[in-house]
C-alpha positions in Angstrom: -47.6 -33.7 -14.4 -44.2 -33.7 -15.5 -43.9 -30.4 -16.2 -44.9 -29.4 -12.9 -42.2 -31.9 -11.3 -40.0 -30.0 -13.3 -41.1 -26.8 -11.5 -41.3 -27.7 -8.3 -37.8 -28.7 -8.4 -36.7 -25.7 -9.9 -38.4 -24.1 -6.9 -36.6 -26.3 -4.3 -33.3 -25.4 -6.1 -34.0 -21.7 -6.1 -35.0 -21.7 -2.0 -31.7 -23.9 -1.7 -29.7 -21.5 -3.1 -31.3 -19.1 -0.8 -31.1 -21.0 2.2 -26.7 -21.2 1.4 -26.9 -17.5 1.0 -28.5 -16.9 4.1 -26.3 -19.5 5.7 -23.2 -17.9 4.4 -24.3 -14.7 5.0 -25.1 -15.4 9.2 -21.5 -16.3 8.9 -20.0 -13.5 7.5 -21.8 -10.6 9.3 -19.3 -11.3 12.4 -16.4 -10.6 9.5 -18.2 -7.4 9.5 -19.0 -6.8 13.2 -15.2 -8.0 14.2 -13.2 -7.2 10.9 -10.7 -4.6 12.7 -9.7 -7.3 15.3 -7.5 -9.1 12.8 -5.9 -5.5 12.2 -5.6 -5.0 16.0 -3.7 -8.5 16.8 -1.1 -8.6 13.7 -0.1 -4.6 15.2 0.0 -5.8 18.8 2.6 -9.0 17.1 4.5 -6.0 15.4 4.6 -4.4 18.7 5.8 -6.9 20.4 8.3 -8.3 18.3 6.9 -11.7 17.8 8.5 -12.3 13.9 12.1 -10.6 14.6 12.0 -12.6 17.8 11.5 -16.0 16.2 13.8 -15.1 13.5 16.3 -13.8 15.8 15.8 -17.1 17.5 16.4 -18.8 13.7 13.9 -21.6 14.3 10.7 -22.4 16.0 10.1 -20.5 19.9 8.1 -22.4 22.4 5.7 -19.9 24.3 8.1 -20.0 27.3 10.7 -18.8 25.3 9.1 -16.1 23.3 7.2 -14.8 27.1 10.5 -14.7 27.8 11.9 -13.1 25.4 9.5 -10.9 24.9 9.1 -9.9 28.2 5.1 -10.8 27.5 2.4 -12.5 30.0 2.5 -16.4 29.0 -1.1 -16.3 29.3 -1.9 -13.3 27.3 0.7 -14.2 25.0 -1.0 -17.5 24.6 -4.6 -16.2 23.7 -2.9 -13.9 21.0 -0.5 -17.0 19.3 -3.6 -19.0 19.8 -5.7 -16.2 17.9 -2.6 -15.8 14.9 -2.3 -19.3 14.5 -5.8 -20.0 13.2 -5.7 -17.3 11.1 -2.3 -19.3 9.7 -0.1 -15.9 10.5 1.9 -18.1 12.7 2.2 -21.9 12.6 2.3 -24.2 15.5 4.6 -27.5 15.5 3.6 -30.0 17.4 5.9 -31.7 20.2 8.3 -34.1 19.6 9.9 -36.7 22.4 8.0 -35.2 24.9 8.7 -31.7 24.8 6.0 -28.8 24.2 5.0 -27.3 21.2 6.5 -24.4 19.4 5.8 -21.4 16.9 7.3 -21.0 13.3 7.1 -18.0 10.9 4.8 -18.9 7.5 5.0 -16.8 4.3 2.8 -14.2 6.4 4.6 -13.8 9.5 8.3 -13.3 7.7 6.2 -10.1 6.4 5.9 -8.8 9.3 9.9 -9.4 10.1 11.1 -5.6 10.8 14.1 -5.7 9.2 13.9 -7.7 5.4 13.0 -6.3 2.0 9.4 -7.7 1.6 8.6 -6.4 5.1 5.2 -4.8 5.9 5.4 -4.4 9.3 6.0 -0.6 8.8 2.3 0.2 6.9 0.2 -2.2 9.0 1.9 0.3 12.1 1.0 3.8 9.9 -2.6 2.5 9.2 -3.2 1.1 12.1 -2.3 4.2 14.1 -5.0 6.2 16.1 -3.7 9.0 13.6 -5.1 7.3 10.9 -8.1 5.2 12.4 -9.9 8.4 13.6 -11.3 9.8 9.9 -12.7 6.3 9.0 -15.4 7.5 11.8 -16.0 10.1 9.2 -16.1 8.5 6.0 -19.9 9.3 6.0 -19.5 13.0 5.9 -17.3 12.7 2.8 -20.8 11.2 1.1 -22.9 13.4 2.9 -21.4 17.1 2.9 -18.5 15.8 0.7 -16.2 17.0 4.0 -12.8 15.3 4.2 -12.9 13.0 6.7 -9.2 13.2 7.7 -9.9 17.0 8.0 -13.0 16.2 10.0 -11.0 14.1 12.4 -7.8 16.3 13.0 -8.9 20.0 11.5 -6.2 19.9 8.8 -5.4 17.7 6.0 -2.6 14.6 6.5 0.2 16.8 5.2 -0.2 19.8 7.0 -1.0 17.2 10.0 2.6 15.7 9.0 4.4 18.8 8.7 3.5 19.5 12.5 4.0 15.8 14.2 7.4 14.3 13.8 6.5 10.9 14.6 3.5 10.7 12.2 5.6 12.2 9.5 8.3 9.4 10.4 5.0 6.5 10.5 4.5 7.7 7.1 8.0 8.0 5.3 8.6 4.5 6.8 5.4 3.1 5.1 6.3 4.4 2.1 9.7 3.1 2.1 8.3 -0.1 2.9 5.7 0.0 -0.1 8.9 0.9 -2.2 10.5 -2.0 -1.2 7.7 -4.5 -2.3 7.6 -2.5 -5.5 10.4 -1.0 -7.1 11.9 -5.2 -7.8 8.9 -5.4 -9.5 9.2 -2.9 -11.3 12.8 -3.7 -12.1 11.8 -7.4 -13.2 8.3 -6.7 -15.0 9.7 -3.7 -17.3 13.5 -2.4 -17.1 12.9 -0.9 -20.5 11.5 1.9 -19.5 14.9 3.2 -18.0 16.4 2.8 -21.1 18.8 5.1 -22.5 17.6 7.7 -18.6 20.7 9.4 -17.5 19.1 11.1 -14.7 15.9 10.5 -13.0 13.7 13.0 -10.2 11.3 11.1 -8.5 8.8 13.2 -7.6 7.4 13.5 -4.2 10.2 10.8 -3.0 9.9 10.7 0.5 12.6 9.8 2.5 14.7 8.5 -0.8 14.2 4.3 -0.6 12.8 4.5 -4.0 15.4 6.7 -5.7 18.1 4.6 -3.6 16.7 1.0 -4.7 16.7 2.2 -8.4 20.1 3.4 -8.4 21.7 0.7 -7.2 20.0 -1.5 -9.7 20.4 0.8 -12.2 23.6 2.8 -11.4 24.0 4.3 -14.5 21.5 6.8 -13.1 22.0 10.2 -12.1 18.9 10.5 -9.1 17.5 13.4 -7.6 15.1 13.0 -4.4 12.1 15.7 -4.9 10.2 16.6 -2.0 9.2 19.0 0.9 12.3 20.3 2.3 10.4 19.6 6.2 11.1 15.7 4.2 14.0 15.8 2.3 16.0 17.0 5.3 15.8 14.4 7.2 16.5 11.7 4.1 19.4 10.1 4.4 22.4 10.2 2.0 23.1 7.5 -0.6 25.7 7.8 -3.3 24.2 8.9 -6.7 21.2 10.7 -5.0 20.7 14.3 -4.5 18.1 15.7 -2.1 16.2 18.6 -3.3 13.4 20.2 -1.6 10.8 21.8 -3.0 6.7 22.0 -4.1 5.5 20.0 -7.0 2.4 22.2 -7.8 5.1 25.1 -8.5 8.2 23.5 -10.5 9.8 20.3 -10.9 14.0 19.8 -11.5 14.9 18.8 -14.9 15.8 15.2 -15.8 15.8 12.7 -18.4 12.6 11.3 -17.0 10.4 11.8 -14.1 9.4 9.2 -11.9 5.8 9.1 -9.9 4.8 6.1 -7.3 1.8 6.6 -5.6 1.8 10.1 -5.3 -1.0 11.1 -8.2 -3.7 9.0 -6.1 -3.4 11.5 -4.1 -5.0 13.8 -5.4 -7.5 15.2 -7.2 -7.7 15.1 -11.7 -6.7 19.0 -11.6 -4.3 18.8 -9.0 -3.0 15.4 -11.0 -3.0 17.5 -14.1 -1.5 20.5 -12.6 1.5 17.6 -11.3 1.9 16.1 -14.6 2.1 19.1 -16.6 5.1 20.7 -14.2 6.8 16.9 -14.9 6.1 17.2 -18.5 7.8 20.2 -18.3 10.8 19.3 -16.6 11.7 16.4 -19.4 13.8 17.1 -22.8 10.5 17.2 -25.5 11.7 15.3 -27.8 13.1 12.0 -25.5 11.8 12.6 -22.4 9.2 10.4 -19.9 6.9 10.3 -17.4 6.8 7.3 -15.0 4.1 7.0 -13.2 3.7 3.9 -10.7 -0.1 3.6 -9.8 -3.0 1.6 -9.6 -5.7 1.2 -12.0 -9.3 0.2 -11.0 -11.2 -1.8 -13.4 -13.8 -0.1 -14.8 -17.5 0.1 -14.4 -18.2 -2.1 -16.9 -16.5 -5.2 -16.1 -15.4 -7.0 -12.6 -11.3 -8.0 -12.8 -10.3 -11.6 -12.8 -6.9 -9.7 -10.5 -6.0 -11.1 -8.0 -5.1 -7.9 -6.0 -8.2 -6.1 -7.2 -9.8 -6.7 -3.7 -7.0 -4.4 -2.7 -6.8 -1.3 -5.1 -10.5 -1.1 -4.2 -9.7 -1.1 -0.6 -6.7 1.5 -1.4 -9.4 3.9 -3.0 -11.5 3.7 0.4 -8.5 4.7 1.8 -8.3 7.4 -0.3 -11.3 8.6 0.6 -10.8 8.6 3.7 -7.1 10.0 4.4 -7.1 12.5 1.6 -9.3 15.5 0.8 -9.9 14.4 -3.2 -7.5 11.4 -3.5 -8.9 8.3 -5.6 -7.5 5.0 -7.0 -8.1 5.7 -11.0 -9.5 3.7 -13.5 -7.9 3.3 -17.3 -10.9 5.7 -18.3 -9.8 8.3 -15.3 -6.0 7.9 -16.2 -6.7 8.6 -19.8 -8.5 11.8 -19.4 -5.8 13.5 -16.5 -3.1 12.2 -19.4 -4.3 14.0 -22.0 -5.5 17.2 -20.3 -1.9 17.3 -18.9 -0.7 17.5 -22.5 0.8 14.2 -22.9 1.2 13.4 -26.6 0.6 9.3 -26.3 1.4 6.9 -23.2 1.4 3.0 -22.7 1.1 0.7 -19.8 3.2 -2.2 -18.1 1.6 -4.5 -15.8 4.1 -5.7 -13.1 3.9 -8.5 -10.3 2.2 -5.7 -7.7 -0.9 -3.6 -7.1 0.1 -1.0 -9.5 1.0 -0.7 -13.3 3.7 1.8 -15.0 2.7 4.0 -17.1 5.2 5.7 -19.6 3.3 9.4 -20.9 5.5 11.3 -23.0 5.6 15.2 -24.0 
C-alpha cells in the first residue's frame, strides 16, 4: 500500500507539472501572437521624441507637458506612456502636494536618448523599418527553396538595395555607428592588448567611420584607414587620423599593421568569409601582423550557454537569415574551420562585456 501512495503521488506531481506548463504556456502564446507590438511602440517613442524630450526637459515631464511638447494627442499619448510604463521603459512618479503625475527615463529609456554613446535608438529605427520587416514574411522560403528572403521581398540583396536608396543606406550606416558605439568601449576595456605595438589599422568594411574614429581617439597612436564601398566612404565624414578609402573587399584590402573586422563576416557565407579573410591576411606584415575580428559566437550544439546575451546572438542569426542571402551568427566550431581554410596559422579569443568576442588570427 505504501508503495502505491508513493506512486500515486508521483503521478499527481507529474500532472502538476503539466498543468504549470499548460498554464504558463496559455500565457505566453499572446507573447507570440503580439510579440511585434512592443517593437512597434518603443519606434513610435523614438519617433516622437519621448526620451530626448524628457531629457531635454532634465527631469520628470507630466503628460501635459510632453503633449505639449511633443505636439502629440494627450489621449493617444496617454495609452502609449500607459503601455511603456508597464513594460518599465518609462517610469511613472506619483504626485506630490496635489499636483499630477509625471514620467522619468529608467536605464531603458536613456537608450533610446538620440544623442548619447549607449544609444540604440538608431537600430530599433533600421530594423524596425518597412525595409527590413518585409523579408521576415519570407523567412519560410529560405527553408523551403533556400531563397533569400530579403531578395524575395525587394528583388535584390540589402546592399545592392542600399546602393540604390539613400535613406536606407543612411538607416543602416547609422545602426552601425550606433552598434559601434556600444561596442568598441568594450572592446577597449575587455582587451586593449590586442592593439599593442599596431601603428596602423584598416577596418574593413567600416561604414561610415565611428568605429575607426572611436579607436583612434582612444588609441591615438594609430594610423586609421576607413575601408569601404566608395557609394559609403564618400559620404563618411572626416576625423583627424582617419583616411577614407573605397574600395571591394572580395578583390584587395590596403595594407596595415593589423586588420580590423566587426560584424561584417556574419555576413556572409564560410567561402565568402574565407575569401575576406584571406585578402586581410594578405594585407598584414607575416611575421607581426593581425586579424581582428569582432563577432559573435553561438554556443554549440552540444551544450546550452549560461550567457546572458545568448538569447540575443540567436536572435541576430535569425536575422541573418533573413536580411542576408548566406549570412549566419558562427559557432567556435564554424569559426575554427573559415580560420583555418583562410590560412591563418593559430588564433585566440577575448570575451568582452557585449554580444561579440575578438578574435586575434594571425598569418
Amino acid at each position: 500500500m505504501e508503495r502505491q501512495s508513493e506512486i500515486g503521488e508521483t503521478k499527481r506531481q507529474v500532472k502538476t507539472r503539466e498543468e504549470e506548463e499548460e498554464e504558463k504556456a496559455e500565457v505566453e502564446i499572446w507573447e507570440y501572437t503580439f510579440g511585434f507590438v512592443k517593437m512597434a511602440v518603443v519606434k513610435c517613442a523614438i519617433e516622437l521624441g519621448i526620451a530626448d524630450a524628457i531629457e531635454n526637459h532634465g527631469g520628470p515631464m507630466t503628460l501635459s507637458e510632453l503633449s505639449s511638447t511633443l505636439s502629440c494627442s494627450p489621449s493617444s499619448l496617454s495609452r502609449i506612456m500607459r503601455f511603456l510604463v508597464h513594460y518599465r521603459i518609462f517610469r511613472e512618479v506619483p504626485p506630490s502636494h496635489g499636483g499630477t503625475s509625471a514620467f522619468e527615463h529608467t536605464p531603458i529609456s536613456r537608450r533610446l536618448i538620440s544623442h548619447v554613446q549607449t544609444s540604440m535608438a538608431a537600430l530599433i529605427l533600421l530594423e524596425s523599418s518597412p525595409v527590413m520587416l518585409a523579408p521576415w514574411h519570407n523567412l519560410s522560403a529560405h527553408a523551403l527553396i533556400d531563397r533569400a528572403p530579403f531578395m524575395a521581398a525587394h528583388g535584390k540583396d540589402v546592399w545592392d538595395y542600399a546602393a540604390v536608396d539613400g535613406a536606407h543606406s543612411k538607416l543602416i550606416n547609422d545602426a552601425m555607428a550606433c552598434g559601434a558605439r556600444a561596442t568598441v568601449p568594450a572592446i577597449i576595456e575587455g582587451c586593449p592588448e590586442v592593439f599593442d605595438g599596431v601603428g596602423s589599422l584598416v577596418d574593413v568594411g567600416g561604414g561610415n567611420g565611428t568605429t575607426l574614429r572611436l579607436l583612434v581617439q582612444a588609441l591615438p597612436s594609430i594610423k586609421g584607414i576607413n575601408f569601404d564601398l566608395p557609394s559609403v566612404v564618400s559620404v563618411a565624414e572626416d576625423c583627424d587620423g582617419v583616411e577614407h578609402v573605397g574600395g571591394d573587399f572580395f578583390n584587395s584590402v590596403p595594407e596595415a599593421d593589423a586588420a580590423f573586422l566587426m560584424w561584417v563576416l556574419h555576413d556572409w557565407s564560410d567561402e565568402e568569409c574565407i575569401q575576406i579573410l584571406k585578402k586581410c591576411r594578405e594585407a598584414v606584415p607575416k611575421d607581426k601582423g593581425k586579424v581582428i575580428i569582432v563577432e559573435a559566437i553561438v554556443a554549440d550544439e552540444h551544450g546550452a550557454s549560461h550567457d546572458k546575451l545568448e538569447f540575443v546572438r540567436l536572435m541576430i542569426d535569425m536575422v541573418m537569415m533573413a536580411h542576408t542571402t548566406n549570412g549566419k551568427e558562427r559557432t567556435l566550431k564554424e569559426w575554427d574551420y573559415v580560420l583555418k581554410q583562410a590560412g591563418f596559422s593559430r588564433y585566440n579569443i577575448k570575451p568582452i562585456k557585449a554580444v561579440q568576442s575578438v578574435i586575434e588570427a594571425f598569418p
